[in-house]
PyMOL Python script that loads the backbone (N, CA, C, O; Angstrom):
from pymol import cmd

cmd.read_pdbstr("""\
ATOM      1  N   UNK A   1      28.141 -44.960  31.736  1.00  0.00           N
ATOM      2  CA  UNK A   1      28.384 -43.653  31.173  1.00  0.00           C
ATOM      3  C   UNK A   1      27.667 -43.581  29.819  1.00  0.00           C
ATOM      4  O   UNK A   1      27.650 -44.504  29.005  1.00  0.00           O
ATOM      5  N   UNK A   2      26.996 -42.222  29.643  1.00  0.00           N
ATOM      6  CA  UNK A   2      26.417 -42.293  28.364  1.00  0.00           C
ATOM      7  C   UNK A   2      26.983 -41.996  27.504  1.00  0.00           C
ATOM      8  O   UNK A   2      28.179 -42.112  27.771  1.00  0.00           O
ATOM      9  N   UNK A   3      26.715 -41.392  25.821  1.00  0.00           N
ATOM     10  CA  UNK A   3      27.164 -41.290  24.745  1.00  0.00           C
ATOM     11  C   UNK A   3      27.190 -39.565  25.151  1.00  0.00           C
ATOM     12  O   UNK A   3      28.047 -38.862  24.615  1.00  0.00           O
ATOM     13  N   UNK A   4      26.591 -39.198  25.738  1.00  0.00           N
ATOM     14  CA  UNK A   4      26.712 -37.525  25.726  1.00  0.00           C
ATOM     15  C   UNK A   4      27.918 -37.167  26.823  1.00  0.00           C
ATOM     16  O   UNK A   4      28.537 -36.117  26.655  1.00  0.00           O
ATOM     17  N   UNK A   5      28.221 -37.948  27.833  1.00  0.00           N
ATOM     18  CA  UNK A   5      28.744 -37.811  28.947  1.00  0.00           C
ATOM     19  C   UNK A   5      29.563 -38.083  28.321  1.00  0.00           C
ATOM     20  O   UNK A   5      30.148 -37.015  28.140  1.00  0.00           O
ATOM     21  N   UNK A   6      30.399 -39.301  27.483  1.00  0.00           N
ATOM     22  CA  UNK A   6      31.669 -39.513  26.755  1.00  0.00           C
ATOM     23  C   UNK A   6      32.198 -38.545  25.848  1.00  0.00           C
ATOM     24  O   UNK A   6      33.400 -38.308  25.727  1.00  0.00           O
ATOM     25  N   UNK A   7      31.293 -38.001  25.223  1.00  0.00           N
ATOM     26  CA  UNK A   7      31.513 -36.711  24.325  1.00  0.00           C
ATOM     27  C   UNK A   7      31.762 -35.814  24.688  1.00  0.00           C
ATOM     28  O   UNK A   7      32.304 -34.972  23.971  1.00  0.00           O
ATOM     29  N   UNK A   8      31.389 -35.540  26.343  1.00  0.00           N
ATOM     30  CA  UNK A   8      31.735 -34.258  26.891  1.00  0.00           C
ATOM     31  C   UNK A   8      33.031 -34.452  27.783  1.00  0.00           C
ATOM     32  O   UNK A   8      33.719 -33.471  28.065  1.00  0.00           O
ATOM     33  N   UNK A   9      33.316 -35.558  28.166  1.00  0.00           N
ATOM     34  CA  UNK A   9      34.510 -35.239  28.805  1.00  0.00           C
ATOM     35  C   UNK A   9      35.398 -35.345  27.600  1.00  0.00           C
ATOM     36  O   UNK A   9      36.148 -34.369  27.620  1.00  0.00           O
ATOM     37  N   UNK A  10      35.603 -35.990  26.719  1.00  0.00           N
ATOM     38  CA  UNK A  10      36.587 -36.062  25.808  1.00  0.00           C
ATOM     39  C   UNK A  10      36.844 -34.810  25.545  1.00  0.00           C
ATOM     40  O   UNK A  10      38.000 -34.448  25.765  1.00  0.00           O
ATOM     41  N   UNK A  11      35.463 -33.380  24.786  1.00  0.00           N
ATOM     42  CA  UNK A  11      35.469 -32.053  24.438  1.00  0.00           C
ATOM     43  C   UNK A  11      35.991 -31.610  25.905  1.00  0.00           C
ATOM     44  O   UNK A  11      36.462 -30.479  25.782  1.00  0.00           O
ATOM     45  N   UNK A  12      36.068 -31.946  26.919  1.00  0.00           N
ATOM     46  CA  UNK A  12      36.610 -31.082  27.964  1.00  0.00           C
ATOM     47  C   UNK A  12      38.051 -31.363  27.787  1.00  0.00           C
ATOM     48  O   UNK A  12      38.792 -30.432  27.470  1.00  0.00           O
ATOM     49  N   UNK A  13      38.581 -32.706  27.984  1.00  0.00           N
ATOM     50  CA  UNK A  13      39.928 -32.812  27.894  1.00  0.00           C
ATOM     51  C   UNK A  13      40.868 -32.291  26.586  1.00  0.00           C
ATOM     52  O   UNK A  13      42.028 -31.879  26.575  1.00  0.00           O
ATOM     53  N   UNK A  14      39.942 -32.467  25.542  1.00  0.00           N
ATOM     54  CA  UNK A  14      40.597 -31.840  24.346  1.00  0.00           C
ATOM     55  C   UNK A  14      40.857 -30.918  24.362  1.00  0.00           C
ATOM     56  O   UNK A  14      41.957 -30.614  23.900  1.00  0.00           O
ATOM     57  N   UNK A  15      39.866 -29.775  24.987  1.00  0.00           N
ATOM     58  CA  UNK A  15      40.331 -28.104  24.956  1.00  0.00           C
ATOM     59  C   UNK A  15      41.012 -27.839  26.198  1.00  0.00           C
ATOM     60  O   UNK A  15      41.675 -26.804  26.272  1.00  0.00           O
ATOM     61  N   UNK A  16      40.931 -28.813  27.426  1.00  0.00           N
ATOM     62  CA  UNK A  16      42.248 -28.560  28.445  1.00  0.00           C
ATOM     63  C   UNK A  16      43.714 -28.608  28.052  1.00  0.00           C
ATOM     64  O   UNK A  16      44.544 -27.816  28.499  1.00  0.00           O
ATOM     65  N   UNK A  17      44.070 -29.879  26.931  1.00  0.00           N
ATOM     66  CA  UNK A  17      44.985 -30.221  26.521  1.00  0.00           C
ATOM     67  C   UNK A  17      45.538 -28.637  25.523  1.00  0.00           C
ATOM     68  O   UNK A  17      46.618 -28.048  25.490  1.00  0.00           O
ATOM     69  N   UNK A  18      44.172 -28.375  24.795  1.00  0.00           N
ATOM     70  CA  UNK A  18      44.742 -27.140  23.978  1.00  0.00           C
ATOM     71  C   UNK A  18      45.161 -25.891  24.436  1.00  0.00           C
ATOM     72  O   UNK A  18      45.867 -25.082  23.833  1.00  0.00           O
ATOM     73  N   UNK A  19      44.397 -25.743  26.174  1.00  0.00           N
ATOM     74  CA  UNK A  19      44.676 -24.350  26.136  1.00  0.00           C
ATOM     75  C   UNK A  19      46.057 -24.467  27.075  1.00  0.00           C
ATOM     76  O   UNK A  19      46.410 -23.323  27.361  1.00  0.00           O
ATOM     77  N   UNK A  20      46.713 -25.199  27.493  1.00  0.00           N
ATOM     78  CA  UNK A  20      47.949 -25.470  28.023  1.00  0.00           C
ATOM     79  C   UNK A  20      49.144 -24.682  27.061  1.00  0.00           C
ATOM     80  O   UNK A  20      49.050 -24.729  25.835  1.00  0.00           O
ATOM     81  N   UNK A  21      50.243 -23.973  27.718  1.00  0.00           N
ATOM     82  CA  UNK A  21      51.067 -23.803  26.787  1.00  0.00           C
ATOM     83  C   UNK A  21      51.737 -25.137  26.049  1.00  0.00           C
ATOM     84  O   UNK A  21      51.684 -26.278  26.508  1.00  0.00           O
ATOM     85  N   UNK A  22      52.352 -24.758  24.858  1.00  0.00           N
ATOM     86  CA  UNK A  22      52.867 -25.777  24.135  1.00  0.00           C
ATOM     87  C   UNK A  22      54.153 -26.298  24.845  1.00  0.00           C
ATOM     88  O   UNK A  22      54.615 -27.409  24.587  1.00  0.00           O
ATOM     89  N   UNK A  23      54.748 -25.392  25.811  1.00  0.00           N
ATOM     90  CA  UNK A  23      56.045 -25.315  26.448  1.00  0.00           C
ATOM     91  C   UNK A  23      55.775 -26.418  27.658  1.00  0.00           C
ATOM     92  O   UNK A  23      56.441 -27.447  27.776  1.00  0.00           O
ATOM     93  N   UNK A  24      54.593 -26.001  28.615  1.00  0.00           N
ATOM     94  CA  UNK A  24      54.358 -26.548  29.616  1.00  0.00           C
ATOM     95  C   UNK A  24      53.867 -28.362  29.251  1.00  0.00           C
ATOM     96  O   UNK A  24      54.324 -29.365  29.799  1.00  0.00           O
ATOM     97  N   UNK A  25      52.990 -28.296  28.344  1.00  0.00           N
ATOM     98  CA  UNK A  25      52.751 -29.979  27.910  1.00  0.00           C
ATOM     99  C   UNK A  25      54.128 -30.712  27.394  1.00  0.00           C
ATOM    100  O   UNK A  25      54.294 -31.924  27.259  1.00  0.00           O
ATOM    101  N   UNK A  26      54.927 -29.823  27.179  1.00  0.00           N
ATOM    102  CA  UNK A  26      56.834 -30.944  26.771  1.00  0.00           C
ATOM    103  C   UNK A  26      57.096 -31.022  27.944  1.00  0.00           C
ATOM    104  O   UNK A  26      57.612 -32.125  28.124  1.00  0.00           O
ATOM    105  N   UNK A  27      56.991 -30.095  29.480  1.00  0.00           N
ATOM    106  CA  UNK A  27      57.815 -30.340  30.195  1.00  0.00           C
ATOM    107  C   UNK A  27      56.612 -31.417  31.318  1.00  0.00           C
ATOM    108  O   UNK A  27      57.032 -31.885  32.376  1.00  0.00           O
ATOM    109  N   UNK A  28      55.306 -31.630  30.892  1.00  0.00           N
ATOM    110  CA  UNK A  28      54.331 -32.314  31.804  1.00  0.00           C
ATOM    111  C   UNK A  28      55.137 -34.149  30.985  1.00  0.00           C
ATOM    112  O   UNK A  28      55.269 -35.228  31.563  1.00  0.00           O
ATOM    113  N   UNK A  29      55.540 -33.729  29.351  1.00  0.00           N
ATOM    114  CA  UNK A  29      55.427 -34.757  28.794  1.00  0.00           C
ATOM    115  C   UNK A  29      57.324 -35.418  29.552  1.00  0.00           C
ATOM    116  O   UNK A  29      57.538 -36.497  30.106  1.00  0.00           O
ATOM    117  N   UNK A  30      58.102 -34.554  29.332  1.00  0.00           N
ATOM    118  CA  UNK A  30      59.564 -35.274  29.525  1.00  0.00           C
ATOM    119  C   UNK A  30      59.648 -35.156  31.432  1.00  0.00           C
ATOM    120  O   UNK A  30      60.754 -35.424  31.901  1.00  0.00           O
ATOM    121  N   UNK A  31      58.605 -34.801  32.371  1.00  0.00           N
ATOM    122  CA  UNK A  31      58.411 -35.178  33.380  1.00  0.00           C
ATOM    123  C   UNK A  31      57.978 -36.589  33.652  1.00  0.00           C
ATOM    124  O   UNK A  31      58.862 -37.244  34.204  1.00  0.00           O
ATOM    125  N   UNK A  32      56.534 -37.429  33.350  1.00  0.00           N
ATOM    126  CA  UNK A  32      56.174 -37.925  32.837  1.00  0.00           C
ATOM    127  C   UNK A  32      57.340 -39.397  32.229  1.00  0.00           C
ATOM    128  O   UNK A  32      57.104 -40.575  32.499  1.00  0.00           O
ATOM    129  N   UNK A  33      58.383 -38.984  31.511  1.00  0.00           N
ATOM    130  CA  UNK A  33      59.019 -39.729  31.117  1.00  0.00           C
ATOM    131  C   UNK A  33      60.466 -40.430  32.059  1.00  0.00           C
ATOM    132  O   UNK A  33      60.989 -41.542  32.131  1.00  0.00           O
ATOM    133  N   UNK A  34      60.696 -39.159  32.644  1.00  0.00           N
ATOM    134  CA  UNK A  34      61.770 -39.155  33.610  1.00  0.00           C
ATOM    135  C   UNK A  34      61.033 -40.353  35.341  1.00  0.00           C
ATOM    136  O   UNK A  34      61.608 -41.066  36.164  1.00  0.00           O
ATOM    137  N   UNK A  35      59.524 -39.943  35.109  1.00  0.00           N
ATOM    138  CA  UNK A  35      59.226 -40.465  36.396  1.00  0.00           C
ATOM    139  C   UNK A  35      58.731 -42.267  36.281  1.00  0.00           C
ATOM    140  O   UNK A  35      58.238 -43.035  37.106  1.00  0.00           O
ATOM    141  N   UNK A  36      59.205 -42.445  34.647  1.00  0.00           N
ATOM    142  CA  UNK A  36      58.830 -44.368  34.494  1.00  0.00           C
ATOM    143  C   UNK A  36      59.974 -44.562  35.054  1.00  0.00           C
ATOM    144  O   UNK A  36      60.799 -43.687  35.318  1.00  0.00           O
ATOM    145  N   UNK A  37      60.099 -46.124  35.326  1.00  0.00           N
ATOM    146  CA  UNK A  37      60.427 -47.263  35.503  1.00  0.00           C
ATOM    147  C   UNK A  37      61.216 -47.344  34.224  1.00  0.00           C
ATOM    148  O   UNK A  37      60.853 -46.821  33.170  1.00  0.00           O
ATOM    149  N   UNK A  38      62.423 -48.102  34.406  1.00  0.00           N
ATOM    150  CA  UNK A  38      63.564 -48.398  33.282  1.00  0.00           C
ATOM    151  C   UNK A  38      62.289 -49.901  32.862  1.00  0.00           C
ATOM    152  O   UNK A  38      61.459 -50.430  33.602  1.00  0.00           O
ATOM    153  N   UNK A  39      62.717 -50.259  31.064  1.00  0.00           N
ATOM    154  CA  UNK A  39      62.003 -51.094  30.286  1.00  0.00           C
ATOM    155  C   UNK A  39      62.264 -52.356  31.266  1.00  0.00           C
ATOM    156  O   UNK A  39      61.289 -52.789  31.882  1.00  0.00           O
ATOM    157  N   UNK A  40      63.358 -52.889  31.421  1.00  0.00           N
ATOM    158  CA  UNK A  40      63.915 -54.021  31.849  1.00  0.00           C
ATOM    159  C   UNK A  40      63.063 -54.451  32.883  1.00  0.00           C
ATOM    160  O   UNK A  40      62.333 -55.442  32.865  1.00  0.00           O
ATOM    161  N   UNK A  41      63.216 -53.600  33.817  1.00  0.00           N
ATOM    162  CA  UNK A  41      62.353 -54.272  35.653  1.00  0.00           C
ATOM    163  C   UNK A  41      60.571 -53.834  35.229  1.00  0.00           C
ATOM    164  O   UNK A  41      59.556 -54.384  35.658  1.00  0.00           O
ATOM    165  N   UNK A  42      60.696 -52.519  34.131  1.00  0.00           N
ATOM    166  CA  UNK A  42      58.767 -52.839  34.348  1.00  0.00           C
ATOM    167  C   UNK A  42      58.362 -54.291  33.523  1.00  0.00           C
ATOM    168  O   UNK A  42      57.496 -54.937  34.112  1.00  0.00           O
ATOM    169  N   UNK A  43      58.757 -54.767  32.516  1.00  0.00           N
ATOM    170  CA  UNK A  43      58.545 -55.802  32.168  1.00  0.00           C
ATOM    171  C   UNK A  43      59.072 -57.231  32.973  1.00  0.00           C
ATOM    172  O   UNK A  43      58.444 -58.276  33.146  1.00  0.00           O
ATOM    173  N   UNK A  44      60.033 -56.983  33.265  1.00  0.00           N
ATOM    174  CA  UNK A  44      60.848 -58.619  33.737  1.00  0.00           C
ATOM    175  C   UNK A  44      61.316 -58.538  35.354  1.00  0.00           C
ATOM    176  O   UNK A  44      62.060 -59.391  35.837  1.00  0.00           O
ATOM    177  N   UNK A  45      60.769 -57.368  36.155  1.00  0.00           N
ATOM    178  CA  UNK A  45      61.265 -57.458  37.709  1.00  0.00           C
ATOM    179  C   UNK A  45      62.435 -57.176  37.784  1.00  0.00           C
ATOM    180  O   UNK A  45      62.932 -56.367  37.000  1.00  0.00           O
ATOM    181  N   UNK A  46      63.189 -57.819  38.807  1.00  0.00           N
ATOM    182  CA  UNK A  46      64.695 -57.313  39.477  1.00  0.00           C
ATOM    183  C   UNK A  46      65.731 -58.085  38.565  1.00  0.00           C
ATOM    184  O   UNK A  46      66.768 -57.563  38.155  1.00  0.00           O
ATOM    185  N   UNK A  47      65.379 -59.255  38.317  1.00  0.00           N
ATOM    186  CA  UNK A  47      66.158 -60.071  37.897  1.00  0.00           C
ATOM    187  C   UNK A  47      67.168 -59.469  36.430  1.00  0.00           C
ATOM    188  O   UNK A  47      68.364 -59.729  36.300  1.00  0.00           O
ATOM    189  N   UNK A  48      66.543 -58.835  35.677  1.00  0.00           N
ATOM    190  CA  UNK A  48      67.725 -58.288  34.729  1.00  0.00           C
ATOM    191  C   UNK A  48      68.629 -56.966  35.668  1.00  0.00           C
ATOM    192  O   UNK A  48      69.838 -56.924  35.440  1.00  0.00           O
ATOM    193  N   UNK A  49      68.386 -56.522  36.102  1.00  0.00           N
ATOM    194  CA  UNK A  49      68.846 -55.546  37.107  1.00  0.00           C
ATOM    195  C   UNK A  49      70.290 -56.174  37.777  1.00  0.00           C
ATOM    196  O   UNK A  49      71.472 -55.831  37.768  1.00  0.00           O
ATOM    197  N   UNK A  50      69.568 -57.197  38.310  1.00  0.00           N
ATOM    198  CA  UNK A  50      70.596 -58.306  39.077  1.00  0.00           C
ATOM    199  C   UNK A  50      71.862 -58.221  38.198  1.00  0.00           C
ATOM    200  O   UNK A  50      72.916 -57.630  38.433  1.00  0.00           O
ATOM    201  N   UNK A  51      71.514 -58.926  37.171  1.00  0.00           N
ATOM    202  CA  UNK A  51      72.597 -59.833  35.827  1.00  0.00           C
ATOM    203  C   UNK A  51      73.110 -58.169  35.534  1.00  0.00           C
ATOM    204  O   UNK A  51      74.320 -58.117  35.314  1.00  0.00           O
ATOM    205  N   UNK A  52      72.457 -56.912  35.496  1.00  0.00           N
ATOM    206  CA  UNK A  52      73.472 -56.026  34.873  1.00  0.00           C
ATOM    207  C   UNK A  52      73.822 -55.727  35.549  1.00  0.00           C
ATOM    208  O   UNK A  52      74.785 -55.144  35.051  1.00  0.00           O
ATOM    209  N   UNK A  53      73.941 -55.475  37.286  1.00  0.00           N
ATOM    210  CA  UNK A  53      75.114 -55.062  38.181  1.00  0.00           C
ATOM    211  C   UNK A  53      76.207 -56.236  38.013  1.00  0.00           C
ATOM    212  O   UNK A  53      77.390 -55.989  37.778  1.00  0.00           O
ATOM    213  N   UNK A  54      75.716 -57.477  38.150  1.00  0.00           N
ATOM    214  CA  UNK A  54      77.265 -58.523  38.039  1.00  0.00           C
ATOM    215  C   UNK A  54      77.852 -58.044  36.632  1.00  0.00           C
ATOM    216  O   UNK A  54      79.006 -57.629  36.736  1.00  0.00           O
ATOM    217  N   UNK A  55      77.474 -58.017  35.708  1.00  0.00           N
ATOM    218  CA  UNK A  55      78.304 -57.795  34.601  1.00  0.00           C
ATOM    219  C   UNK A  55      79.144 -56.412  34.410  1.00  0.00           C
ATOM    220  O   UNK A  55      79.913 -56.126  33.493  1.00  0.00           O
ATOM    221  N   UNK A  56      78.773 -55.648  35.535  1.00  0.00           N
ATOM    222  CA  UNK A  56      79.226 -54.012  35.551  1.00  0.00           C
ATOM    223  C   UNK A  56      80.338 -54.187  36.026  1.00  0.00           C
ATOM    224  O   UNK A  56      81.380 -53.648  35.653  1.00  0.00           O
ATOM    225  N   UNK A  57      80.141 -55.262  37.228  1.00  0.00           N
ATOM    226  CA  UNK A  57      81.174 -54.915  38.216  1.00  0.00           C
ATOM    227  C   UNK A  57      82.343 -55.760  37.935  1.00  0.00           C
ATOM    228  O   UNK A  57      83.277 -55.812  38.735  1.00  0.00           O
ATOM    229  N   UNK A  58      82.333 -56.527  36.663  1.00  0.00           N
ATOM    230  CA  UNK A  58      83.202 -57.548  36.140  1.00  0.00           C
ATOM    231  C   UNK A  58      84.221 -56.747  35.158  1.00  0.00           C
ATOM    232  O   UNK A  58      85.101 -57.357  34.551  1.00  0.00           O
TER     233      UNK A  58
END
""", "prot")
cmd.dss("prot")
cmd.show_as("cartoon", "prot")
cmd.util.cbc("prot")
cmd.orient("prot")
């Protein structure tokens, strides 16, 4: 990719990002947030998952 081609998609995405309502990019952004993975299993797998159902159910 060249230096003009990098410049232009960036100027494309920048003014896509701008002409979006301000309303619609919170709800692309707390969509987005709702659709990760809890911290625990994206970093460490099932295994903390595991240990916090036994301790729930205690």
């Amino acid at each position: 990719m060249s230096t003009n081609d990098y410049i232009k998609y960036i100027t494309q995405t920048f003014v896509k990002h701008f002409d979006t309502p301000k309303t619609a990019r919170k709800e692309i952004r707390m969509q987005r947030k709702l659709e990760k993975t809890p911290f625990l299993s994206r970093w460490f797998g099932v295994i903390p998952f595991a240990i916090l159902m036994i301790f729930k159910r205690k």
